[in-house]
PDB file of the backbone (N, CA, C, O) and the ligand in Angstrom, with CONECT records:
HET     ZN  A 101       1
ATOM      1  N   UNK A   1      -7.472 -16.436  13.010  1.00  0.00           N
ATOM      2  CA  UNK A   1      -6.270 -16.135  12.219  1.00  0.00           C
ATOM      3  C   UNK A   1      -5.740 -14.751  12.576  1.00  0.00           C
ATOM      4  O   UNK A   1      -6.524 -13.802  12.572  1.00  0.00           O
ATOM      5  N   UNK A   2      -4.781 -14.623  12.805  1.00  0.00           N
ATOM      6  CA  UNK A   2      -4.072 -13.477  12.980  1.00  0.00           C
ATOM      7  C   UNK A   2      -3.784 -12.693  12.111  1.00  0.00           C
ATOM      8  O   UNK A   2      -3.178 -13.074  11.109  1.00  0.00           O
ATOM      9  N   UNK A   3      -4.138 -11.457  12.285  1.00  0.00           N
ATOM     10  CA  UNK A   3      -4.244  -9.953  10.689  1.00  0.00           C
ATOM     11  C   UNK A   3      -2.675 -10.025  10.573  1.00  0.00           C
ATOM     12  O   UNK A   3      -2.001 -10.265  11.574  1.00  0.00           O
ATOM     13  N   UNK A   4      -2.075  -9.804   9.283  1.00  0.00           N
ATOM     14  CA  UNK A   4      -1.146  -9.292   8.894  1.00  0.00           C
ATOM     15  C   UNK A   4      -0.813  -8.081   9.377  1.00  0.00           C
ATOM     16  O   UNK A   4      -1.551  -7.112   9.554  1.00  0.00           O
ATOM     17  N   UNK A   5       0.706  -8.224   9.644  1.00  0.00           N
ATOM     18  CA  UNK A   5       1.135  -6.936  10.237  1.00  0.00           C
ATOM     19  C   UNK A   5       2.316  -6.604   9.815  1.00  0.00           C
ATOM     20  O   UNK A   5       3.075  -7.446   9.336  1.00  0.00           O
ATOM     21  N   UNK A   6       2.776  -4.758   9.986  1.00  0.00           N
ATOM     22  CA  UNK A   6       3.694  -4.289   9.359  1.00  0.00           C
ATOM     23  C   UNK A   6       4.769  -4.627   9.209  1.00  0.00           C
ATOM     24  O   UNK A   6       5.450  -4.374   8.215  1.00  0.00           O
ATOM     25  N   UNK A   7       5.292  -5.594  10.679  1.00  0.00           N
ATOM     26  CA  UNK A   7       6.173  -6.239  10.797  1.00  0.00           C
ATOM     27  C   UNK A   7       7.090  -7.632   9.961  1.00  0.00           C
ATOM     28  O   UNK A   7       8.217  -8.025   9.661  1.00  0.00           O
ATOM     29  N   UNK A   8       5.492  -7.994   9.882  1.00  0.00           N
ATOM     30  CA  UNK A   8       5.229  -9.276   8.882  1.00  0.00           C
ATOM     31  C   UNK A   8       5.740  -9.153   7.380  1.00  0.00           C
ATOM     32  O   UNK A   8       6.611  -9.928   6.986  1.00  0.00           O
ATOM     33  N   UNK A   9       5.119  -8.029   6.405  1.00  0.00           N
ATOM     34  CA  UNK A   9       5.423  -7.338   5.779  1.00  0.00           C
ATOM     35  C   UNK A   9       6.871  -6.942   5.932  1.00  0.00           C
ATOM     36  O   UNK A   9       7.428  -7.800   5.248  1.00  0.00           O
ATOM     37  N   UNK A  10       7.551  -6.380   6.280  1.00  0.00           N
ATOM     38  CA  UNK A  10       9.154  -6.361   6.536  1.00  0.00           C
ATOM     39  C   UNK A  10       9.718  -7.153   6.529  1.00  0.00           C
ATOM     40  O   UNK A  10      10.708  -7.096   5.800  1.00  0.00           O
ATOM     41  N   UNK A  11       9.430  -8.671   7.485  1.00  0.00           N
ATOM     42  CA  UNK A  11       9.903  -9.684   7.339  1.00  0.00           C
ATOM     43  C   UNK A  11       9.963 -10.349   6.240  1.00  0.00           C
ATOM     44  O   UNK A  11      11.057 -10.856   5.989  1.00  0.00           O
ATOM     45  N   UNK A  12       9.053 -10.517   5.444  1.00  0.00           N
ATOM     46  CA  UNK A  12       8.725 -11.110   4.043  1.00  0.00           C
ATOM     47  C   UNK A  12       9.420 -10.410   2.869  1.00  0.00           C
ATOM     48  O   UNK A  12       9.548 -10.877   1.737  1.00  0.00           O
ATOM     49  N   UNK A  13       9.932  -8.994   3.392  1.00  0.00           N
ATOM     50  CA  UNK A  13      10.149  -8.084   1.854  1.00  0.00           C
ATOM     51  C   UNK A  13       8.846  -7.634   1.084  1.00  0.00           C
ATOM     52  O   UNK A  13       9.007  -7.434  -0.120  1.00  0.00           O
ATOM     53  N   UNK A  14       7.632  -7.454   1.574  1.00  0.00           N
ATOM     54  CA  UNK A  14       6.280  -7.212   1.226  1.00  0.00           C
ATOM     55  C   UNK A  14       6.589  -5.976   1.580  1.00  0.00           C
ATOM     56  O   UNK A  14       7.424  -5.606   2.405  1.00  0.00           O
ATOM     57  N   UNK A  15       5.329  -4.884   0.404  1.00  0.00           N
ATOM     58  CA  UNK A  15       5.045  -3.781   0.287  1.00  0.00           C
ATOM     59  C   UNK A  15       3.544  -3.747   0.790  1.00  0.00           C
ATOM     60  O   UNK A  15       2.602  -4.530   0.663  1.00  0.00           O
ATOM     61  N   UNK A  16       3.738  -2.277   1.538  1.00  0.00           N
ATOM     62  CA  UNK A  16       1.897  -1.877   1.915  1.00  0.00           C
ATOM     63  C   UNK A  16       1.683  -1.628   0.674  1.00  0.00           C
ATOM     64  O   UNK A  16       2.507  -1.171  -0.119  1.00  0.00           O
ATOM     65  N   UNK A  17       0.613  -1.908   0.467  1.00  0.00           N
ATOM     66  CA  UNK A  17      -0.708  -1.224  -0.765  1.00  0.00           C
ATOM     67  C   UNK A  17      -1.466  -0.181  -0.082  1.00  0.00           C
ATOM     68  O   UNK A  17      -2.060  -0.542   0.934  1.00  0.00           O
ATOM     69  N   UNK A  18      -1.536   0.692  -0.334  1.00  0.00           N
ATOM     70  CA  UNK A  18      -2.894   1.358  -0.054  1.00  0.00           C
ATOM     71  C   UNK A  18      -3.469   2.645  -1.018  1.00  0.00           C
ATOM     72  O   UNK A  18      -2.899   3.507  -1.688  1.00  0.00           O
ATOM     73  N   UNK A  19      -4.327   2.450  -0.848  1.00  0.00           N
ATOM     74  CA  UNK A  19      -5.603   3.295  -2.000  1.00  0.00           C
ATOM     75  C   UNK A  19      -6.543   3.796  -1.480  1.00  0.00           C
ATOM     76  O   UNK A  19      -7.302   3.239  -0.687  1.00  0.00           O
ATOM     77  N   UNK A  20      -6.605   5.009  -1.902  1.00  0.00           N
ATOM     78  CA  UNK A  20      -7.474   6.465  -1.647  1.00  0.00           C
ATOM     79  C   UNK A  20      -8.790   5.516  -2.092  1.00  0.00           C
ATOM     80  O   UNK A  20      -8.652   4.632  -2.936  1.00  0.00           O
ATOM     81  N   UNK A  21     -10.224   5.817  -1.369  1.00  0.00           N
ATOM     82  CA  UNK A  21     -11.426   5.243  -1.806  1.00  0.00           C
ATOM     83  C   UNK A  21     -12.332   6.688  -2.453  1.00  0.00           C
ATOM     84  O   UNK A  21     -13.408   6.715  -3.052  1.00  0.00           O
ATOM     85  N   UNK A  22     -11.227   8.029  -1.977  1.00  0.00           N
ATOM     86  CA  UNK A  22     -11.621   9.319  -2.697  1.00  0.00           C
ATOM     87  C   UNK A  22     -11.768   9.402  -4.012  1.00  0.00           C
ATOM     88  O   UNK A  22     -12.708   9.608  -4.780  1.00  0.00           O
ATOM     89  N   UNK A  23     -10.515   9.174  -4.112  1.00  0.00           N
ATOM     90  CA  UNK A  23      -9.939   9.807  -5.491  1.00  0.00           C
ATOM     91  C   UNK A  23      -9.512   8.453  -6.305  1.00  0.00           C
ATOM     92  O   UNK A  23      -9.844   8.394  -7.489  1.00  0.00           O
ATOM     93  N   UNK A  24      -8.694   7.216  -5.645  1.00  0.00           N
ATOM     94  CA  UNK A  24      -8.247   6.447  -6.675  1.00  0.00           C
ATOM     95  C   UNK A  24      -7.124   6.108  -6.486  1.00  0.00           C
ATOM     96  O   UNK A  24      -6.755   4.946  -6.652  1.00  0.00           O
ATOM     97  N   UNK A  25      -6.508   6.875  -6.176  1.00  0.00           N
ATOM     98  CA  UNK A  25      -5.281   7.022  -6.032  1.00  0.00           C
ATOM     99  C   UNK A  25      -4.248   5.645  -5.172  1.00  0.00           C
ATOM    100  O   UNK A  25      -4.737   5.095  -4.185  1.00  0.00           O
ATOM    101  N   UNK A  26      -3.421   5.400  -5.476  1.00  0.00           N
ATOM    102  CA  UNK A  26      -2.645   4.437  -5.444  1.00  0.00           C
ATOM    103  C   UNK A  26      -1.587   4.333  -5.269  1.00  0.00           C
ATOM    104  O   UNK A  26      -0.975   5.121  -5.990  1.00  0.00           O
ATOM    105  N   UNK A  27      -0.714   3.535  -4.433  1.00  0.00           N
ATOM    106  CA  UNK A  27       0.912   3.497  -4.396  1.00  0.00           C
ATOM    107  C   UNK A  27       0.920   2.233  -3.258  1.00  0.00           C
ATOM    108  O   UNK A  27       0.109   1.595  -2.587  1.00  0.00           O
ATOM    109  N   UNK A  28       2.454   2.308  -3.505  1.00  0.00           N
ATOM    110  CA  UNK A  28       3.365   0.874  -2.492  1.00  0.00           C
ATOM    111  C   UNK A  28       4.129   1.393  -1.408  1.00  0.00           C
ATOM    112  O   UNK A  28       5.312   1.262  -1.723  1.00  0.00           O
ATOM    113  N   UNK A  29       4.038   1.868  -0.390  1.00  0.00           N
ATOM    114  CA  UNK A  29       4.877   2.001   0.651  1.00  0.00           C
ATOM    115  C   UNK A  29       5.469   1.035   1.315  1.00  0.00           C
ATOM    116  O   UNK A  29       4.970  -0.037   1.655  1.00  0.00           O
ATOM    117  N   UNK A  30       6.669   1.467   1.520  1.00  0.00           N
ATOM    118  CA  UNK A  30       7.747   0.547   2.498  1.00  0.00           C
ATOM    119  C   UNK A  30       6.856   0.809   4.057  1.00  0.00           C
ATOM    120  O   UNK A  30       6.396   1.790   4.641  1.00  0.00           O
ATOM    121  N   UNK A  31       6.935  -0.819   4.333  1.00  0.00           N
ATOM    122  CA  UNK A  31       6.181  -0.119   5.411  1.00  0.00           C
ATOM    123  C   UNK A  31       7.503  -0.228   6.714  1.00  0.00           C
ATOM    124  O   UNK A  31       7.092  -0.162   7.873  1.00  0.00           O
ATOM    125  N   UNK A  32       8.191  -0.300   6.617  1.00  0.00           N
ATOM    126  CA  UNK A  32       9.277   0.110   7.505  1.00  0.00           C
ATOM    127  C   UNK A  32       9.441   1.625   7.503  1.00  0.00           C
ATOM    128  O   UNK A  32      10.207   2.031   8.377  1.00  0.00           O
ATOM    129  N   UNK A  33       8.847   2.633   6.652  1.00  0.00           N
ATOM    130  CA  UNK A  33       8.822   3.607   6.823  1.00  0.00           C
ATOM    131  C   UNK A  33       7.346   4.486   7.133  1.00  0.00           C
ATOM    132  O   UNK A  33       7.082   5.679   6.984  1.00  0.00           O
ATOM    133  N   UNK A  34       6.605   3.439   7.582  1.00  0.00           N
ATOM    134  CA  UNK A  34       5.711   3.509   8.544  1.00  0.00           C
ATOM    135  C   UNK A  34       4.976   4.047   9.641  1.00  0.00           C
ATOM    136  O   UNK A  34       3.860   3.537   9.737  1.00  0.00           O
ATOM    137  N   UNK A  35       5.312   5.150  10.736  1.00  0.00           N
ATOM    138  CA  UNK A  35       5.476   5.927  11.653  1.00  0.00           C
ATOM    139  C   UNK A  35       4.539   5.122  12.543  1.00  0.00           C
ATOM    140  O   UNK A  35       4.294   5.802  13.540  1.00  0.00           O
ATOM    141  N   UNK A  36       3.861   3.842  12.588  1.00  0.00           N
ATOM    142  CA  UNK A  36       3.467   3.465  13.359  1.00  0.00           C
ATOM    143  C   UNK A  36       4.307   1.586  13.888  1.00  0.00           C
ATOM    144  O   UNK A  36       5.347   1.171  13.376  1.00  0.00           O
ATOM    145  N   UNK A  37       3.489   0.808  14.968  1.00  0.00           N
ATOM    146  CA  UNK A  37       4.238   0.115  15.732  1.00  0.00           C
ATOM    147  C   UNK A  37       3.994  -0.953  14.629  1.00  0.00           C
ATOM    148  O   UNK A  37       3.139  -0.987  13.744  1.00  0.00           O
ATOM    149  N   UNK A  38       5.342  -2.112  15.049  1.00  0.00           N
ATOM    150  CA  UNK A  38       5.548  -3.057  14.232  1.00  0.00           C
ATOM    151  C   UNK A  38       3.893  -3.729  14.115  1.00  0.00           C
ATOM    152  O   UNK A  38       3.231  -3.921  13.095  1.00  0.00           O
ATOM    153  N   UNK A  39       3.589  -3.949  15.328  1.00  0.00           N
ATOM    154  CA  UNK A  39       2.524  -5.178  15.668  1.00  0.00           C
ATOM    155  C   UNK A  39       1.444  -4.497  14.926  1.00  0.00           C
ATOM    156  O   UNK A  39       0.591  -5.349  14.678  1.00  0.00           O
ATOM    157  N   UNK A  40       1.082  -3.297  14.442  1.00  0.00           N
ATOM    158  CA  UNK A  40      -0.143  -2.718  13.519  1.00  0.00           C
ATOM    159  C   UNK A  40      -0.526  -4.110  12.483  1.00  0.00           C
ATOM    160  O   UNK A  40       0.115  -4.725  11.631  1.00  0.00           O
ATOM    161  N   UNK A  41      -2.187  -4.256  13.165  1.00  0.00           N
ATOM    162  CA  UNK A  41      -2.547  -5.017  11.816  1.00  0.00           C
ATOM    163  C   UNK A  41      -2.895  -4.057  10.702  1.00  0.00           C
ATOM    164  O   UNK A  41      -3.604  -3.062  10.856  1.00  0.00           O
ATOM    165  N   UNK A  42      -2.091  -4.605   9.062  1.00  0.00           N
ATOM    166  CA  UNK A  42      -2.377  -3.671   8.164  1.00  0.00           C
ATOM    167  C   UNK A  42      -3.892  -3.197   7.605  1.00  0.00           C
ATOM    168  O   UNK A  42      -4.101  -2.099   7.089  1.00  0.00           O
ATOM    169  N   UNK A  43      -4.689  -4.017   7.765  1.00  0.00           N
ATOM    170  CA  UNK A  43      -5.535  -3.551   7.494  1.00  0.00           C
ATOM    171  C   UNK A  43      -6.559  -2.020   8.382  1.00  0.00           C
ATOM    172  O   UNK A  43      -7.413  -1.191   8.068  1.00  0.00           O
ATOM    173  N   UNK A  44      -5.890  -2.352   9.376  1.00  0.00           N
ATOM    174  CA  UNK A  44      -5.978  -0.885   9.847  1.00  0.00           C
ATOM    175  C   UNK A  44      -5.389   0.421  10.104  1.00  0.00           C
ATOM    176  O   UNK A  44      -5.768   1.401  10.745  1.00  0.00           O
ATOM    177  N   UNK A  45      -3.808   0.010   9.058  1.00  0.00           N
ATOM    178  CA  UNK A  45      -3.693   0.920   8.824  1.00  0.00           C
ATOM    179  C   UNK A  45      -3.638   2.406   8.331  1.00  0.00           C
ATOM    180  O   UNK A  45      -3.012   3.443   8.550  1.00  0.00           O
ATOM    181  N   UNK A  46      -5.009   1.750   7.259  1.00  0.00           N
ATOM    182  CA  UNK A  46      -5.082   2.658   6.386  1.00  0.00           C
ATOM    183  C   UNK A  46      -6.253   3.685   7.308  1.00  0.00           C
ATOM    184  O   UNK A  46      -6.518   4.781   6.814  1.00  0.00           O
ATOM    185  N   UNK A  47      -6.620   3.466   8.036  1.00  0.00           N
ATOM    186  CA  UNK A  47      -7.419   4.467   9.437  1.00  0.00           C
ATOM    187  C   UNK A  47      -6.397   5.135   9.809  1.00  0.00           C
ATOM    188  O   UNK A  47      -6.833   5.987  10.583  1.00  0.00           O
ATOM    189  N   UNK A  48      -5.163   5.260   9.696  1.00  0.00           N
ATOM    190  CA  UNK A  48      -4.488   6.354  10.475  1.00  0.00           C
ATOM    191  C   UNK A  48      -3.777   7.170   9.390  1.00  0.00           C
ATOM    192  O   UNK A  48      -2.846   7.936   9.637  1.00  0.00           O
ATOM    193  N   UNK A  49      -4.369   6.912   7.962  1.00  0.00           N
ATOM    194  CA  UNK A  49      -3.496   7.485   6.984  1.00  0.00           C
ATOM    195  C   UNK A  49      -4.522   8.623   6.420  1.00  0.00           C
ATOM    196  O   UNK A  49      -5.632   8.875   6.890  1.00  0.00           O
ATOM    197  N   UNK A  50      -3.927   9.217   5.365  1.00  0.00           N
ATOM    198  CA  UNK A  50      -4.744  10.526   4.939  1.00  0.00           C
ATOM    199  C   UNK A  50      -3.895  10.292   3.492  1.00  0.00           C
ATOM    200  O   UNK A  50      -2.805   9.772   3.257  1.00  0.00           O
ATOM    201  N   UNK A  51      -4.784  10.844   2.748  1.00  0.00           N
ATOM    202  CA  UNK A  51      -4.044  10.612   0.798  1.00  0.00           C
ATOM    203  C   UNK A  51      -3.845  12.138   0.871  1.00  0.00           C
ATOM    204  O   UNK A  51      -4.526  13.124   1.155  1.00  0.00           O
ATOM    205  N   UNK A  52      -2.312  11.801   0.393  1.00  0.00           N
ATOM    206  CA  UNK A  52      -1.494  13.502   0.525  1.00  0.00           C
ATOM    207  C   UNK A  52      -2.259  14.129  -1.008  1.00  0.00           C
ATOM    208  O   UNK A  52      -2.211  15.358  -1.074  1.00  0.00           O
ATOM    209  N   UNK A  53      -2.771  13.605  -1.913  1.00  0.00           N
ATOM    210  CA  UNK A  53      -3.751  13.949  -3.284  1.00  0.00           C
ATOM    211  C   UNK A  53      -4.862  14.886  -3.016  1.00  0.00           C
ATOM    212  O   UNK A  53      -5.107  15.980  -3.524  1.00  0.00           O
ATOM    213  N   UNK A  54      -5.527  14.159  -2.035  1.00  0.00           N
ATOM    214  CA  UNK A  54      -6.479  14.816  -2.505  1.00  0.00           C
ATOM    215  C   UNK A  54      -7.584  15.220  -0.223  1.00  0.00           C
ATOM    216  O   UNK A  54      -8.550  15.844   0.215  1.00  0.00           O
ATOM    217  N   UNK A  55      -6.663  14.475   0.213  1.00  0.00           N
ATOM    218  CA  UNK A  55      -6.835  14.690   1.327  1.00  0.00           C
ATOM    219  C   UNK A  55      -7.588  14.046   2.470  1.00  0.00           C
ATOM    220  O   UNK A  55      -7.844  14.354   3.634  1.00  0.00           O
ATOM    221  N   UNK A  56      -7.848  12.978   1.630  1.00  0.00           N
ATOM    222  CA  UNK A  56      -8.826  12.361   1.657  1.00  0.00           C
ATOM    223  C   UNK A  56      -9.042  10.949   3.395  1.00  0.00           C
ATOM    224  O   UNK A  56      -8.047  10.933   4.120  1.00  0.00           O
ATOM    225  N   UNK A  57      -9.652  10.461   3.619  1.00  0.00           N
ATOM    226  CA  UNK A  57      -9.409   9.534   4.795  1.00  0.00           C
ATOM    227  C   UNK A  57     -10.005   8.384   4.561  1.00  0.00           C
ATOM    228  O   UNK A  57     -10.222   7.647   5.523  1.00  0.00           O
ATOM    229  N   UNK A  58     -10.317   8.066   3.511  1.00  0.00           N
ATOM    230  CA  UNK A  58     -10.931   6.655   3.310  1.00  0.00           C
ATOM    231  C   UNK A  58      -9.784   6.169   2.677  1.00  0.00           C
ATOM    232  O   UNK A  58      -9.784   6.198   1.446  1.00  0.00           O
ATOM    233  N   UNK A  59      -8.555   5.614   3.412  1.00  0.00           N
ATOM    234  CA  UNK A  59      -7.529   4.876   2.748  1.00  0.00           C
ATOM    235  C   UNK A  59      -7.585   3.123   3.127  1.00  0.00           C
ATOM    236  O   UNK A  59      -7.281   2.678   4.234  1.00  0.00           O
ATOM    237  N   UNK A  60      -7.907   2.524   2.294  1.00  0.00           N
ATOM    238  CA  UNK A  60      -7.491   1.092   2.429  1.00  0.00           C
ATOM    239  C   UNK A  60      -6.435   1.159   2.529  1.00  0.00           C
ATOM    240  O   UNK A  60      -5.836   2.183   2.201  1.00  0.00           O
ATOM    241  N   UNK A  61      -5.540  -0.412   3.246  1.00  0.00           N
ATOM    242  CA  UNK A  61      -4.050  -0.586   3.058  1.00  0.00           C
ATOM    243  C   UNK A  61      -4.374  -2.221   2.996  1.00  0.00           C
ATOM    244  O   UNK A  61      -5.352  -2.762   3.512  1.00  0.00           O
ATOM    245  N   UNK A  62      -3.629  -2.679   2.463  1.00  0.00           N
ATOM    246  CA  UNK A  62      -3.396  -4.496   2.872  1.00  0.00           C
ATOM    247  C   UNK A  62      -1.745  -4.632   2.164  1.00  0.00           C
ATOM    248  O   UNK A  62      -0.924  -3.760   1.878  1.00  0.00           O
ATOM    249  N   UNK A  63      -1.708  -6.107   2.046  1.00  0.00           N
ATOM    250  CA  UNK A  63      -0.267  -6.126   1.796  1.00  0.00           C
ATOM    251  C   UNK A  63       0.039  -6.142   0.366  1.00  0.00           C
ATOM    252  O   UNK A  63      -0.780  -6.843  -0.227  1.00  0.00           O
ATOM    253  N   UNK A  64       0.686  -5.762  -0.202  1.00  0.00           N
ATOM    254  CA  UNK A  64       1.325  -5.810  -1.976  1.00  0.00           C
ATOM    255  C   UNK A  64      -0.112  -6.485  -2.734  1.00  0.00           C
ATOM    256  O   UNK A  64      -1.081  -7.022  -2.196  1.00  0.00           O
ATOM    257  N   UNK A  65       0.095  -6.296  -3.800  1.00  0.00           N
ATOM    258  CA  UNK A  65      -1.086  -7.175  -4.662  1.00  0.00           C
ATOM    259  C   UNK A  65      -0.262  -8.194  -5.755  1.00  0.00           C
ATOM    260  O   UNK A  65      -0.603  -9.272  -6.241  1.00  0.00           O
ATOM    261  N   UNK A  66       0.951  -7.392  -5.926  1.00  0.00           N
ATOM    262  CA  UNK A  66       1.376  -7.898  -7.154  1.00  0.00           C
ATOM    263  C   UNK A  66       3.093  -7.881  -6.307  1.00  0.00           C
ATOM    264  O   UNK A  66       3.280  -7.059  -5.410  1.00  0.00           O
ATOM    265  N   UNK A  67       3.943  -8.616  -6.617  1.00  0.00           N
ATOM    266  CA  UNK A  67       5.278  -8.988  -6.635  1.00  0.00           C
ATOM    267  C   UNK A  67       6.294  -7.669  -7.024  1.00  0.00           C
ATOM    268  O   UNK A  67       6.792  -7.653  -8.149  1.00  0.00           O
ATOM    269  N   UNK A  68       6.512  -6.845  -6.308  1.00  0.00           N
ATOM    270  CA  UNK A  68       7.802  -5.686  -6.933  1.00  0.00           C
ATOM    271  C   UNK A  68       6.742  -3.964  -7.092  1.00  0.00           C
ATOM    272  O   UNK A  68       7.032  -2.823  -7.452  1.00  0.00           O
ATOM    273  N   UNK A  69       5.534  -4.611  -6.621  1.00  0.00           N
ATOM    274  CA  UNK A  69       4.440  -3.152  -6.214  1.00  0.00           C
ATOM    275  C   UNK A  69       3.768  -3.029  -7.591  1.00  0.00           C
ATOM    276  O   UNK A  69       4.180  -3.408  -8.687  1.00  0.00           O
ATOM    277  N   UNK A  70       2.430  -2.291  -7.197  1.00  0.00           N
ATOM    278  CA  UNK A  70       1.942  -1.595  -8.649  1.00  0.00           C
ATOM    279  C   UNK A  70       2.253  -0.797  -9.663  1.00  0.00           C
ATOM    280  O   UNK A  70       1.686  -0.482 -10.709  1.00  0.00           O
ATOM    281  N   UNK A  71       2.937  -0.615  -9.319  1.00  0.00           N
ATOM    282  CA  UNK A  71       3.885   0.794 -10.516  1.00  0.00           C
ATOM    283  C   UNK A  71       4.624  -0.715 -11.454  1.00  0.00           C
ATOM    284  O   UNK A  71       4.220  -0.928 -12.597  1.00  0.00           O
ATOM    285  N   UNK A  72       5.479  -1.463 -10.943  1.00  0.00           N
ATOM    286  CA  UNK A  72       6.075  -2.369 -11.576  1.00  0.00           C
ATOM    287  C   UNK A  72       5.233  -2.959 -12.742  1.00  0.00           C
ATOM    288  O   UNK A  72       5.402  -2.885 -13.959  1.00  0.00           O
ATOM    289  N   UNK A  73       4.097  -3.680 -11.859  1.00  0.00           N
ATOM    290  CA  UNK A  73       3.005  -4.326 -12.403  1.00  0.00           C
ATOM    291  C   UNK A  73       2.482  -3.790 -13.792  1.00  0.00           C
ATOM    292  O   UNK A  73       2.373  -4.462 -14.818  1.00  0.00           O
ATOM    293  N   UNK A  74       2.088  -2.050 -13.586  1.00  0.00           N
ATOM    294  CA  UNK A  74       1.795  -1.144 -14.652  1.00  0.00           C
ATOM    295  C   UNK A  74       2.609  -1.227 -16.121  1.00  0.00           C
ATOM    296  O   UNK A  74       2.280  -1.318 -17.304  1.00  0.00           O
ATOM    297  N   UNK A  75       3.996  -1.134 -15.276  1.00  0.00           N
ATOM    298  CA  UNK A  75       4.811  -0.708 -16.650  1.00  0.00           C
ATOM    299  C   UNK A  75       4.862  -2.009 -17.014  1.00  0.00           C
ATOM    300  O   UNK A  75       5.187  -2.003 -18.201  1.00  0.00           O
ATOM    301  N   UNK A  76       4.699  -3.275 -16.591  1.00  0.00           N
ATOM    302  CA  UNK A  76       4.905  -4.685 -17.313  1.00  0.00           C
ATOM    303  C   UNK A  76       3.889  -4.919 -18.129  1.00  0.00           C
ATOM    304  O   UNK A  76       3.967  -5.938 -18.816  1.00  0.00           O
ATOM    305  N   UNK A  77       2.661  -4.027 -18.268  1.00  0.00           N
ATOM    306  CA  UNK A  77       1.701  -4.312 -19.072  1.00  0.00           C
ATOM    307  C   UNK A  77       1.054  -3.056 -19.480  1.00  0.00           C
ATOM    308  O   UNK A  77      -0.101  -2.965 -19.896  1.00  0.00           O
ATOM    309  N   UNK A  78       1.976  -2.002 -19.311  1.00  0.00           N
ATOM    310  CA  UNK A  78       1.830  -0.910 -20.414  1.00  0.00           C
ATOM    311  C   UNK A  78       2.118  -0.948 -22.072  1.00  0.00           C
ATOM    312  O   UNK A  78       3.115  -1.328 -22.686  1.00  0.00           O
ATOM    313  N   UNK A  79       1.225  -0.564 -22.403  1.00  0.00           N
ATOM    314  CA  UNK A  79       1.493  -1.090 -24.143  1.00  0.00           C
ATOM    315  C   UNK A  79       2.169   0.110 -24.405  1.00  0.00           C
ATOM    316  O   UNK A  79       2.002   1.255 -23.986  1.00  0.00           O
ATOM    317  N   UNK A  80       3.260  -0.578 -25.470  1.00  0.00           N
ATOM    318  CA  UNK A  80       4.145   0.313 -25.809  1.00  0.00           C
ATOM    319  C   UNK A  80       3.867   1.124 -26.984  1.00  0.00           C
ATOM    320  O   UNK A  80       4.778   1.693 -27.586  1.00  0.00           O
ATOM    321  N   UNK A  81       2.644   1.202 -27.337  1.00  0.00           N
ATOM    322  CA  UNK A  81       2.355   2.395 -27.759  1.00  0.00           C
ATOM    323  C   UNK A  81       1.605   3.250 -27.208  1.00  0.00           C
ATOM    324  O   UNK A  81       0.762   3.875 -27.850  1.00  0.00           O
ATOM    325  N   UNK A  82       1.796   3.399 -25.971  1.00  0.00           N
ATOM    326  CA  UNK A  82       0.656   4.677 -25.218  1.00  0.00           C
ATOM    327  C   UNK A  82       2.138   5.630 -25.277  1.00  0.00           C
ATOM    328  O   UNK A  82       3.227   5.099 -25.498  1.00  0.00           O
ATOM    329  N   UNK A  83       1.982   7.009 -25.058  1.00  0.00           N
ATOM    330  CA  UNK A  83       2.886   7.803 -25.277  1.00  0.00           C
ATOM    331  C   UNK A  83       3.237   7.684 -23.626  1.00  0.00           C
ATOM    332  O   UNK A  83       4.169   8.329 -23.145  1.00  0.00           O
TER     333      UNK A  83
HETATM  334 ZN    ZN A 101      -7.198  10.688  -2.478  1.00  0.00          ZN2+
END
């Protein structure tokens, strides 16, 4: 089977995932804004990344987890009473 790639991801309207294995840390990048080649399988992309947090180099990446990224996901099931 052939790894998912950044390209793929673009094509689809899919977001990278990737997460610091440092710190935690989390977000959705466009991966059209990417600095590497279309054909990158994502899962290795997160080997060429660094978490601007905490500095870290153990970054996973794969593709979206959730539909519209994690931040979306969050606030759809943030209870509305957390301040
Ligand atoms: Zn980090």
């Amino acid at each position: 089977m052939q790894p998912v790639t950044l390209s793929d991801l673009t094509r689809d309207g899919k977001l990278l995932w990737a997460w610091c294995a440092s710190c935690g840390r989390e977000r959705d990048i466009d991966p059209a804004s990417v600095p590497l080649p279309g054909d990158y399988a994502v899962p290795e992309v997160g080997a060429r990344m660094r978490c601007t947090a905490c500095g870290g180099r153990k970054v996973r990446t794969a593709p979206e987890l959730y539909p519209g990224g994690i931040v979306v996901h969050r606030d759809r099931w943030r209870s509305p009473f957390e301040s």
